[in-house]
C-alpha positions as CSV (number, residue, x, y, z in Angstrom):
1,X,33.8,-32.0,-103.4
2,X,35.0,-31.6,-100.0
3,X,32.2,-30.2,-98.8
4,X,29.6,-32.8,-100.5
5,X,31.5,-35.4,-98.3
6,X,31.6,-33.6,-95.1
7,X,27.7,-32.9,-95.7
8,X,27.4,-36.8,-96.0
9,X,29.4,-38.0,-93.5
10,X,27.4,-35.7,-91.5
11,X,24.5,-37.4,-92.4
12,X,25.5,-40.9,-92.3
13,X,26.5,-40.2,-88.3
14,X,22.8,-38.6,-87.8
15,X,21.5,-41.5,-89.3
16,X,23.7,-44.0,-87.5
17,X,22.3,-42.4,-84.7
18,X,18.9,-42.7,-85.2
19,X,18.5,-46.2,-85.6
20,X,21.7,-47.6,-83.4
21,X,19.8,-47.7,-79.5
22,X,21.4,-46.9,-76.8
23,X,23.1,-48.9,-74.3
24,X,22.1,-48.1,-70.9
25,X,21.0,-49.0,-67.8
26,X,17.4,-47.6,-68.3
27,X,17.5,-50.0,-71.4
28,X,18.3,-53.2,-70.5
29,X,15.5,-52.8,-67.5
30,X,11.2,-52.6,-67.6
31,X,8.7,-52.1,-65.6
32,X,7.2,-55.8,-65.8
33,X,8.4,-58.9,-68.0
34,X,6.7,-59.6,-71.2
35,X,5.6,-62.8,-71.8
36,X,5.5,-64.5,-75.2
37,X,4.5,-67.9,-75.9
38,X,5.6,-69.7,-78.7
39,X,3.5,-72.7,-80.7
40,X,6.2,-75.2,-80.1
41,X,6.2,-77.2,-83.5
42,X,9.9,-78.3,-83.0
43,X,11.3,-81.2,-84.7
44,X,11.7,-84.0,-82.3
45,X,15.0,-84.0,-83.6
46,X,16.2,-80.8,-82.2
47,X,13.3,-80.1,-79.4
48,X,15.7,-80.7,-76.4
49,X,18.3,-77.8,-77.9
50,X,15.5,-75.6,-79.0
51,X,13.6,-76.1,-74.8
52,X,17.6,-75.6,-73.8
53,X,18.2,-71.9,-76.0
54,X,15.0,-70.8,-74.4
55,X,15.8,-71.0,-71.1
56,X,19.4,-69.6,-71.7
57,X,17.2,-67.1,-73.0
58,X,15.1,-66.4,-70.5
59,X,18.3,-66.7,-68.4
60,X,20.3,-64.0,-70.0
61,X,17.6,-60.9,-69.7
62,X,15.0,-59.5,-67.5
63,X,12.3,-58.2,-69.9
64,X,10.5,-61.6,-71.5
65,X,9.4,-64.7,-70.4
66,X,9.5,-67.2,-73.4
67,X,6.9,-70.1,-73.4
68,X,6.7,-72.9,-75.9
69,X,3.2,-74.1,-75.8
70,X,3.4,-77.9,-77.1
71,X,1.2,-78.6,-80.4
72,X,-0.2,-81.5,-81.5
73,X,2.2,-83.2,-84.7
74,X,-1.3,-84.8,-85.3
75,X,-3.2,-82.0,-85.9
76,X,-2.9,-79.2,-88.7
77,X,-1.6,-75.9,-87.7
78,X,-5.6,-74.3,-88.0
79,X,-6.7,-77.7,-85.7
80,X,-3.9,-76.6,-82.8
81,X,-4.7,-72.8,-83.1
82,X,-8.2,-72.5,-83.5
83,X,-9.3,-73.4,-80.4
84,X,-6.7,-71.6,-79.0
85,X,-7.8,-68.2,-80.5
86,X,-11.4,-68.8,-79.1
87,X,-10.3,-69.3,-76.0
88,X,-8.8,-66.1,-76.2
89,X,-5.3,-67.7,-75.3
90,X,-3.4,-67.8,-78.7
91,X,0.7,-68.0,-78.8
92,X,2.7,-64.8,-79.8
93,X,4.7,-66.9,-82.0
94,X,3.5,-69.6,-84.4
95,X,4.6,-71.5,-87.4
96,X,3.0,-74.2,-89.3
97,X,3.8,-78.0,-87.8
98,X,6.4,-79.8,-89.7
């Protein structure tokens, strides 16, 4: 029994291991920042909170550069993104408007 434990808990901390990242200085630094745009269907209601996270955001690390891209409220999601995609500039991030 003891040893069926100690054979788990030895697996459990390889595991842990695995999938926990490290915490370094070589990981919280890149060679160039990653931008990624995001369709910005925001509620009115919470637009000015959701513009203020993102650039805390983009405040708080040096690897991405989050965008939000305004969309039409007039338009269905595939009349804001279509034209988008052709152009060959579509957001990282979308969600139907709302």
């Amino acid at each position: 029994m003891k040893k069926k434990i100690g054979i788990i808990a030895a697996v459990a901390l390889v595991a842990s291991a695995a999938i926990i990242p490290a915490t370094t200085a070589s990981a919280a630094s890149c060679a160039k920042k990653t931008k990624v745009t995001m369709l910005g269907t925001i509620k009115p209601e919470i637009k000015d909170q959701f513009l203020a996270a993102v650039a805390d955001y983009n405040k708080s690390q040096k690897c991405y550069t989050v965008t939000s891209i305004p969309g039409d409220r007039n338009l269905t999601f595939l009349q804001n993104v279509t034209p988008m995609y052709a152009a060959k500039n579509a957001p990282t991030i979308m969600n139907t408007l709302s």
